[in-house]
C-alpha positions as CSV (number, residue, x, y, z in Angstrom):
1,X,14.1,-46.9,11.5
2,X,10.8,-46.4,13.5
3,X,10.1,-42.9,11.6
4,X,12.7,-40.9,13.3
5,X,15.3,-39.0,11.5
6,X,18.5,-40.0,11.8
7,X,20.2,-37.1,12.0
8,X,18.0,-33.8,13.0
9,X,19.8,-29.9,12.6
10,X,17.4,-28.5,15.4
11,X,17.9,-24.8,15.5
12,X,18.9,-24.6,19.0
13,X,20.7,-20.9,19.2
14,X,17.4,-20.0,17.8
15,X,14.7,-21.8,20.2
16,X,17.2,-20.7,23.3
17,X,16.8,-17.2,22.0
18,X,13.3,-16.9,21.8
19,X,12.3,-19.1,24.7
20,X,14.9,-17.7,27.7
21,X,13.0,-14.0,27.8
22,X,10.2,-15.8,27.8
23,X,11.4,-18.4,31.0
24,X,12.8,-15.7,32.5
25,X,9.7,-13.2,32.4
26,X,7.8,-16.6,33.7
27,X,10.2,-17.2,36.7
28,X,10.1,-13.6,37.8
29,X,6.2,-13.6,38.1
30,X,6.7,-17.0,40.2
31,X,9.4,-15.6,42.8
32,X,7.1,-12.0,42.7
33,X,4.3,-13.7,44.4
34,X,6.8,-16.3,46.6
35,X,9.2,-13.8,47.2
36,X,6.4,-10.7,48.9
37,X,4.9,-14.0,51.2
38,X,8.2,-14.8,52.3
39,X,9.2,-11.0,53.1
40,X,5.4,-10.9,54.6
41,X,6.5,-13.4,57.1
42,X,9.7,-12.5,58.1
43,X,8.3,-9.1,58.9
44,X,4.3,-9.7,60.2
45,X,2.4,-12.5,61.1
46,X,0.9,-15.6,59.4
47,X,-2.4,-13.8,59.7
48,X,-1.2,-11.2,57.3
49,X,0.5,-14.0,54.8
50,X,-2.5,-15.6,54.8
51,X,-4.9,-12.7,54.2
52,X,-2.4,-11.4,51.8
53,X,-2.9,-14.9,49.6
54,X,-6.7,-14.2,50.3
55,X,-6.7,-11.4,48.4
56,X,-4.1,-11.9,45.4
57,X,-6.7,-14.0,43.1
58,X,-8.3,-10.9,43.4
59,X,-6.4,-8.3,43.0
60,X,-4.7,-10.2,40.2
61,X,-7.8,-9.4,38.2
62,X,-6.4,-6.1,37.7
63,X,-3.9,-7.7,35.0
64,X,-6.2,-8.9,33.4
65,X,-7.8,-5.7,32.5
66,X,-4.1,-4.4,31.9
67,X,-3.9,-6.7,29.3
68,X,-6.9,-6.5,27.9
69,X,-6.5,-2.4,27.6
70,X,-2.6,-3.1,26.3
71,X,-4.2,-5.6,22.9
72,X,-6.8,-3.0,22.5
73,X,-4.4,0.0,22.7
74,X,-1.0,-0.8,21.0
75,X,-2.4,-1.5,17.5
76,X,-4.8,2.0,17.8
77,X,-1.4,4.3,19.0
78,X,0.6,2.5,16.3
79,X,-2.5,3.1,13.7
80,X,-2.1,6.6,15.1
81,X,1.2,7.2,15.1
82,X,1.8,6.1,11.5
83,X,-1.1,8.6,10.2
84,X,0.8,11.1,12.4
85,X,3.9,10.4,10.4
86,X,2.3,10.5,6.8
């Protein structure tokens, strides 16, 4: 009786189904970037692991532009394509 609803039919099939691609895409990105320092330093030094996570921050700046070119592209090739098709 302090506002909350007895008795709640939360959609769960639905939020699982939207959120796990989403968790998954997440947890890839995260063992991506654990997963090349680990193979870095089982196969160099800790002179190359450490001048490889010198230069990530930077070199992730190239996704940035990725996705910056992908919201600027889809909607023109789809605005494209349908005129194609018409």
């Amino acid at each position: 009786s302090h506002g909350f609803p007895r008795s709640s039919s939360v959609p769960l099939r639905e939020i699982y189904g939207f959120s796990a691609p989403l968790f998954s895409t997440d947890l890839a990105f995260l063992v991506r970037g654990s997963l090349a320092v680990i193979l870095l330093e089982s196969f160099a030094s800790t002179t190359a692991v450490a001048e490889f996570r010198a230069v990530l921050p930077i070199a992730r700046l190239n996704e940035v532009v990725l996705v910056s070119f992908s919201f600027l592209f889809v909607p023109l090739a789809a605005v494209t394509l349908r005129k194609l098709d018409s």
